[in-house]
N, C-alpha and C positions, 0 to 999 in steps of 0.2 A: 367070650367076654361080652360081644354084643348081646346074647342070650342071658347074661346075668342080669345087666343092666336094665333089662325090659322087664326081670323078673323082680327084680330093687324098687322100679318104678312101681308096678303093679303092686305089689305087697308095702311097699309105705304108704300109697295113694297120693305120692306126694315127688314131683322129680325138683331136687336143689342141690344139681352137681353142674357144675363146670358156669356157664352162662347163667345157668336157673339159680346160682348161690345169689345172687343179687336181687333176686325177684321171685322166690319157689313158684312152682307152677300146679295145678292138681293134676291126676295121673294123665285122666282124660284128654287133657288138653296136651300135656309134654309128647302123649303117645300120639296124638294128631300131629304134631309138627314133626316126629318122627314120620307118618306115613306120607305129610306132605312133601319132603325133601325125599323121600325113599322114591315116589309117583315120580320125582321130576327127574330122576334119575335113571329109574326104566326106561322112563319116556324119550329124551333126549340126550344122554352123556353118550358120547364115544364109545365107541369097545375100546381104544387104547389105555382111555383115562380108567377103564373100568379094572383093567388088568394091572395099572398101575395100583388103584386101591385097595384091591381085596385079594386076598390067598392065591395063588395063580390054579389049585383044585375047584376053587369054587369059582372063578372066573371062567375056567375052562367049560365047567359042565354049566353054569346059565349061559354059556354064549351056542352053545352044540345045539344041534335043530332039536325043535320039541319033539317026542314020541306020540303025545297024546294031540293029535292034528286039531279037534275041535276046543282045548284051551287053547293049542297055540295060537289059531285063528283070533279066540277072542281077545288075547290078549297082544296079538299082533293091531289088533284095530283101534284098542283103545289101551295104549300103555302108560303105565303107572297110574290108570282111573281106576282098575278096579284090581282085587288080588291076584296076584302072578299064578299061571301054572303049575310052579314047581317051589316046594322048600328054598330050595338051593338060590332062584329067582330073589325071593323074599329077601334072603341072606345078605345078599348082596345090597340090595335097595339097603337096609337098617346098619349096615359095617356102614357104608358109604354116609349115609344121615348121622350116625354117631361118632363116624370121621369130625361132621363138621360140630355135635353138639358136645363132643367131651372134650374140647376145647376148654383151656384152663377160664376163661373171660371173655366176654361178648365181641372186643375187638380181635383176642386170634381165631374165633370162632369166625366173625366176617372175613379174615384174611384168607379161611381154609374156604367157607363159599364162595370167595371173589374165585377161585379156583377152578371150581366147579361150574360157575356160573360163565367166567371168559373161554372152557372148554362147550360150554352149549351154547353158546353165541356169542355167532363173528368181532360184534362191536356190544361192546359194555356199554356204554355211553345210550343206547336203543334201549336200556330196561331202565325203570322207574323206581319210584318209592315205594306204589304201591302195585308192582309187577304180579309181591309173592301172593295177593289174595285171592290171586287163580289158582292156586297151586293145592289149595283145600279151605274146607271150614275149619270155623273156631280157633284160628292161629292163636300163639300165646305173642304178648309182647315182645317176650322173648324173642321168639323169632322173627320177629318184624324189627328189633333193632340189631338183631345179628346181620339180617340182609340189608339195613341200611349201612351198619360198618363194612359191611360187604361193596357197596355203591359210591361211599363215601368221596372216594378220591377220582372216582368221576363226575362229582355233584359239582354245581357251580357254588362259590364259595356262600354266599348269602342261602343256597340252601342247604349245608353243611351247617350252618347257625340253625337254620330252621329246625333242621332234624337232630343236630344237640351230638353228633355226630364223632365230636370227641366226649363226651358221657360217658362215664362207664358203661350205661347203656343206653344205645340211643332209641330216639320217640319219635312217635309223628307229631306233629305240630299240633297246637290249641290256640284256644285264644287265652288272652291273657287279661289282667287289669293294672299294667307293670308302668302304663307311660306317667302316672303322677307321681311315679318312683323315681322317673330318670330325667336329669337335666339337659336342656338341649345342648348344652358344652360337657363333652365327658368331664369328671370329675379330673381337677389337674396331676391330683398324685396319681391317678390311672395314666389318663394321658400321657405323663410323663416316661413312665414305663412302656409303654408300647410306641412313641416316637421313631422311628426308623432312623440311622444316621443320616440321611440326604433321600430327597426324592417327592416329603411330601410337606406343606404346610399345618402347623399345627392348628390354625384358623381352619383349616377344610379337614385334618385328622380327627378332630375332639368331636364336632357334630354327626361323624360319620359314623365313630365308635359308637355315638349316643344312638343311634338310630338301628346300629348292627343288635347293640344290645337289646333293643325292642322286640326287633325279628327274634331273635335267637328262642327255639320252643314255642312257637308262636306262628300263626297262620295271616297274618298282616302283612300287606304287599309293601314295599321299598317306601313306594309314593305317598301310602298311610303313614307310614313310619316317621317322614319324617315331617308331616301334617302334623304329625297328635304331637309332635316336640316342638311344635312353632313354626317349622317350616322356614329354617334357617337355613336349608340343605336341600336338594331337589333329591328324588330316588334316583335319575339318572347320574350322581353326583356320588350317592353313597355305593352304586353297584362298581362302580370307576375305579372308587378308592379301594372295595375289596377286592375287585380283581386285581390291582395294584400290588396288595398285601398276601394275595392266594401265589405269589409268585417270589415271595421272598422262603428263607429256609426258617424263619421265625413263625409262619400261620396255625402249625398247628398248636406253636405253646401258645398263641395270640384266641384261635379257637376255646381252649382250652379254659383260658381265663375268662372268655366270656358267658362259656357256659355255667361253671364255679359261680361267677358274678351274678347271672338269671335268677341259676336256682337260690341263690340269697335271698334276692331281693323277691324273690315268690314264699320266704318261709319267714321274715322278717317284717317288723312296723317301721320302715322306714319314718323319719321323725320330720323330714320336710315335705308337704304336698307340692312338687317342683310345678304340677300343674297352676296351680294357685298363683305361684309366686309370679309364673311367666304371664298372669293376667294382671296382674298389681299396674295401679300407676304411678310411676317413679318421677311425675315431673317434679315433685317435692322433697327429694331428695338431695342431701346435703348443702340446701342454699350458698347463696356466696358469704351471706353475713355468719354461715355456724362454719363454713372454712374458715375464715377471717380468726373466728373464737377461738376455732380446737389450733389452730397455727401459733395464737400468743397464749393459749392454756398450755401448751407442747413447746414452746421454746422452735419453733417450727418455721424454718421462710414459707409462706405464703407462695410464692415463687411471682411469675408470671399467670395470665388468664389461662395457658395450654398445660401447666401443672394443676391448677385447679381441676381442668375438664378432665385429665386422665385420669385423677381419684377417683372423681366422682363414677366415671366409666367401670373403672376398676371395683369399686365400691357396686353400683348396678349389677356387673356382671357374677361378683359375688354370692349378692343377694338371688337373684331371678335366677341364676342359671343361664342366661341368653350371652348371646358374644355381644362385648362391647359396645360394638355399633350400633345394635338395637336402643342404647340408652339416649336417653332426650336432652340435645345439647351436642352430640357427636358430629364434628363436622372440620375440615380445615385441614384432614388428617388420615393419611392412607393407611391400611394395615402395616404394612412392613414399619411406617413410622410411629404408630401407636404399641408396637413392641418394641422399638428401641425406645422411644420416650419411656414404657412401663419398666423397664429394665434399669433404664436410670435413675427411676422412682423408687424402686425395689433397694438402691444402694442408699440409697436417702433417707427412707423409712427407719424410725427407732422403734423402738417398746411402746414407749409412749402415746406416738401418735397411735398406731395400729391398737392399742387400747383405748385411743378417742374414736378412731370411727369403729368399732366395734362395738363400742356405744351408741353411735348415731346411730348403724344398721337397727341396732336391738329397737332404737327409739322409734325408728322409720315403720317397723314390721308393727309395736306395740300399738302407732298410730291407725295403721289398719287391720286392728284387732287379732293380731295378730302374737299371743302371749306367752306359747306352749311349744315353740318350734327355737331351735337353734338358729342363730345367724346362716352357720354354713355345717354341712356333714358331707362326711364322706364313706366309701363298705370300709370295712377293716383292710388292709395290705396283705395278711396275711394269706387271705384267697392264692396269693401269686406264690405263696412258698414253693420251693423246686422248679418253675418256670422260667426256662431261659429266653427271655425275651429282648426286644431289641433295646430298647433304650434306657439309661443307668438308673441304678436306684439312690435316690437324694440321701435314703437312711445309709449309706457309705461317705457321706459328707463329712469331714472332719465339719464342725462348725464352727469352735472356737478359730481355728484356723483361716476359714472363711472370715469372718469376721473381720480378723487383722486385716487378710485382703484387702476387703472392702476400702478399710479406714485409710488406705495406704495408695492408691492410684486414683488419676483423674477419668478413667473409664473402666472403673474397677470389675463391674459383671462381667464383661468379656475377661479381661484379664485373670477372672478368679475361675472363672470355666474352663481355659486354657492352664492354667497351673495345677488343679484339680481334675483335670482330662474327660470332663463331663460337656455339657452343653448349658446354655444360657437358661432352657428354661428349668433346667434340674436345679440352678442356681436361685434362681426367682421363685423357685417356688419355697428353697429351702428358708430365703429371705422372708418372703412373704408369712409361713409360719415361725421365722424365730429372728426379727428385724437385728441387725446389729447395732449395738449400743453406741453412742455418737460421741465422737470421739469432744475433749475440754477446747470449748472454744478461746481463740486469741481473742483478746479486750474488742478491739475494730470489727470480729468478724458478729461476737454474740450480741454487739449493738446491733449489727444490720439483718440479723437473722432474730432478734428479738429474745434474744437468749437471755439475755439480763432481766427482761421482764419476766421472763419463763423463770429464772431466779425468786427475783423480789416475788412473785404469784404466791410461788412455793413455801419461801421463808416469813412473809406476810401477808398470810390469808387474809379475807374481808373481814372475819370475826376478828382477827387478831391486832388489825390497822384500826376497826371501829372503837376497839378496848383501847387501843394507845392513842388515838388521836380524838375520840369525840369524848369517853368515859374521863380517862385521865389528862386528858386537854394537852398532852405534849405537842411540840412542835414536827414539821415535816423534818429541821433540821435535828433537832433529836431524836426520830427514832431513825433518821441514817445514820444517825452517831453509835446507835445499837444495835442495829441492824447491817452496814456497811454499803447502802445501796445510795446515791445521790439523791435529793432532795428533786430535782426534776423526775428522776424513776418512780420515786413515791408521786409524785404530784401527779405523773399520767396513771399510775394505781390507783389513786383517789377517786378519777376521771372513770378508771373502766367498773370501781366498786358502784360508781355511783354515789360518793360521799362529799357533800360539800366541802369545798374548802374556804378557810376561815378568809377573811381579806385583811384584817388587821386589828388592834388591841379593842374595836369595839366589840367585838366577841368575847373577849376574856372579859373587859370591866362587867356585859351580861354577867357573866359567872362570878364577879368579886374573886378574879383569879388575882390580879396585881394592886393592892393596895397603894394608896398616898402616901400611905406616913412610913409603909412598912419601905418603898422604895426610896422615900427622903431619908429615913435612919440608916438604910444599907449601904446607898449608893453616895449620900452627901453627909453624914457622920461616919460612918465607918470606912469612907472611901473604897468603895469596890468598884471595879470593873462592869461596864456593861455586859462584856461576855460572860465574866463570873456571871453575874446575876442570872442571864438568862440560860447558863446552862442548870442554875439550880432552878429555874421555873420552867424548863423544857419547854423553853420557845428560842425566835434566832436572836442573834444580837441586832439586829432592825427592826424586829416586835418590841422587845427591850426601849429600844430608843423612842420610838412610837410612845410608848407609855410615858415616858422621861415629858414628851413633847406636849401629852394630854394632860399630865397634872402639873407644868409648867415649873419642871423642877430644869433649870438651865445644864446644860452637859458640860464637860470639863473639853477643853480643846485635848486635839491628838497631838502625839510626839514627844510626852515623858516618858517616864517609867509608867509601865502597868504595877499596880497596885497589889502586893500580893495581901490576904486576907488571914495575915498571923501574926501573933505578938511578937517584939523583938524586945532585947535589954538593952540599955543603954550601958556602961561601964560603972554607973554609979549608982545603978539601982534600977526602978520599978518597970513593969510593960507601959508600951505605948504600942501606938500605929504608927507604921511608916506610913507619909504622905506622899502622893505622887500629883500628877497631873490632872 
């Protein structure tokens, strides 16, 4: 069978079976790494390992003294350098090599050389990456990631990224151009997913991933790594946390996914330059006076100064990719507290707002010409299909459900993480892309949270107040007669449209809105009401009186009947007007 296969190679020109199906090889080369492996074989395995692999006829007869003294000599001197003695010799070297290369795939193919390799010496851990390039010329890659699968599980874990080591097949390291791809905070739907249940902080997980991910295929030392990301991280910080995670039974699906993740982002236009953003200057960012706006555009409490600064944080850290605390303004406020504060943010948050500052961001980025880039992106999720990994996926989140949660407890995140059997940040994140809708305020509470205004905004646009109040000259009390919102509501509306308000009937006489004669025939021939009057001229009943006072038409004292403005019969005949007061 070994004889076939040499003869398969030779006559295709071409070897693409077993490892080589992911990368074919040309003959020349496949058959080199055939003699390479076969050389190291001679040279160094056991007689037991050898009797264990091959035919026990043909073990028997390469292991019998040579006949021919002057091969055996030579090849006693220099074994597996140069061609063996005997056929039978040969034999052996190529069953043994094709032991290890008709291996279905390049990881059982390292598992049958770690074999091979812990029988020719003592300690594993003493051979390298680059061990096999003693072994001969012209190795194919092939075999150089069959012996790194082969090493793998004594590599330290940072060079198990390096060498890509759960790859279908793994490489030696390059360099790359990958750090304007990656944000110094792993991306949070990642992070979230690879979160351990206890042991590590998610402020020291996310920069560490961010950093692993850099390394991974990559010939960048720790300390570069996590330099070219901003340098949120030291390398002695990131090697810590890997060892950390090379010791849980999750690393290798955690490897796994960062290698999936590399190769993306090596075959992909990533649509944000993360490098860019982490130079931006953010001191301009969402002032206190466009809080203040998007709060009473949004129906929003403003809160206290430490809700302000956590948006804004939140917001920064969005934008740039950096942790928090890098944004300008951060201060008064330890980590552990700036995640319970964001947490409670996170239950707060509607639609609405998170579509006002999604807007700021966009404005923030346009302002530093920045026009072609999304606010925020993240790889696809899908990278992780079949991955069992540590920490939950938010896409199992009932939301509708959450939701209620939220709108129903006084410290609802935790609570809805504990009912939901997930964790805080699975919850916040699910919040943060899909706010829950805010539940109908009581009268008391949408005065103090500005919710009434957030109303009137809505139901009386600027256009739509300037049409009713400057075009058709109605009063503030009539259009809350049409509208339903109080005349002081509208009056601080007026105040934030920036629309003068009128001070009294000299406004109107400008307009020749209220006539002399027409308000003497209304009001003192036909007896009508002050408030009739002025609900048919859409002004109050004290604009009304106002005018009574300016064309010196005397008012009727209070405490009759009101006037109603319809004919009646008398029993003996024609209409008249009831008179009143």
């Amino acid at each position: 069978m070994a004889q076939m296969r040499l003869m398969d190679i030779i006559e295709n020109g071409t070897a693409a079976f077993g490892p080589y199906a992911i990368s074919p090889q040309p003959c020349q080369t496949a058959l080199a790494d055939v003699r390479a492996i076969g050389g190291r074989v001679l040279a160094d395995l056991p007689e037991p390992d050898i009797r264990n692999l091959v035919p026990t006829d043909i073990a028997a007869d390469h292991l019998t003294v040579e006949l021919d003294f002057e091969l055996a000599q030579r090849a006693s001197d220099r074994p597996g350098f140069m061609a063996p003695p005997r056929a039978v010799s040969t034999a052996v070297a190529v069953v043994i090599a094709l032991h290890v290369l008709e291996q279905p795939d390049a990881r059982r193919a390292g598992e049958a050389m770690r074999g091979l390799l812990e029988a020719m010496r003592e300690e594993l851990w003493q051979i390298s990456a680059t061990s096999i390039d003693s072994w001969g010329r012209s190795l194919s890659p092939v075999l150089q990631g069959v012996h790194l699968a082969a090493l793998a599980p004594t590599l330290r874990p940072s060079e198990q990224l390096r060498h890509r080591t759960a790859a279908p097949l793994p490489s030696r390291p390059r360099t790359t151009g990958r750090a304007r791809k990656i944000p110094s905070m792993f991306w949070p739907a990642w992070a979230v997913r690879f979160t351990p249940p206890d042991g590590i902080y998610p402020r020291v997980l996310a920069p560490a991933l961010a950093a692993s991910l850099l390394i991974t295929g990559s010939n960048i030392t720790l300390e570069d790594a996590a330099g070219h990301l901003g340098s949120v991280i030291d390398g002695t910080e990131v090697s810590r946390v890997l060892q950390f995670l090379d010791d849980q039974p999750y690393w290798p699906a955690m490897t796994t996914a960062l290698v999936r993740l590399a190769d993306h982002l090596d075959t992909v236009n990533v649509p944000v330059d993360y490098r860019r953003r982490r130079r931006l200057d953010y001191t301009g960012l969402l002032p206190h006076e466009r809080w203040r706006e998007i709060c009473r555009s949004t129906g929003t409490s403003p809160g206290t100064g430490r809700r302000e600064m956590i948006v804004r944080c939140q917001l920064f850290q969005r934008i740039s990719g950096l942790p928090a605390e890098a944004a300008p303004g951060y201060h008064g406020i330890n980590e552990a507290q700036f995640r319970a504060a964001s947490a409670r943010d996170a239950a707060l948050q509607t639609p609405e707002l998170a579509q006002a500052l999604t807007k700021e961001a966009q404005n923030f980025l346009a302002d530093h010409r920045i026009r072609n880039e999304p606010v925020a992106w993240r790889p696809p999720l899908t990278l992780l299909a079949g991955l069992d990994l540590p920490g939950p996926d938010p896409a199992r989140i009932d939301v509708a459900h959450l939701h209620r949660l939220i709108r129903q407890r006084k410290n609802p995140v935790q609570y809805a993480a504990d009912t939901l059997n997930t964790n805080i940040e699975a919850i916040r994140l699910v919040l943060d892309e899909q706010p829950a809708p805010a539940l109908p305020p009581t009268p008391a509470r949408a005065k103090a949270t500005g919710h009434t205004r957030f109303k009137a905004r809505q139901a009386v646009p600027k256009e739509k107040f300037t049409r009713l109040y400057l075009d058709e000259h109605l009063s503030l009390q009539r259009i809350g007669d049409l509208t339903g919102f109080s005349r002081r509501v509208l009056a601080d509306l007026a105040r934030e449209y920036d629309i003068p308000l009128r001070d009294g009937p000299q406004d109107y006489r400008r307009r020749g809105t209220v006539d002399r004669e027409w308000m003497t025939e209304q009001y003192v021939v036909q007896r009508r009401t002050l408030p009739d009057l002025a609900r048919e001229t859409g002004m109050s009943t004290a604009n009304m009186a106002r005018w009574a006072h300016t064309h010196k038409i005397p008012l009727r004292p209070r405490g009759g009947r009101k006037s109603r403005h319809r004919a009646t019969c008398h029993r003996g005949g024609g209409p008249h007007f009831r008179r009143s007061a």
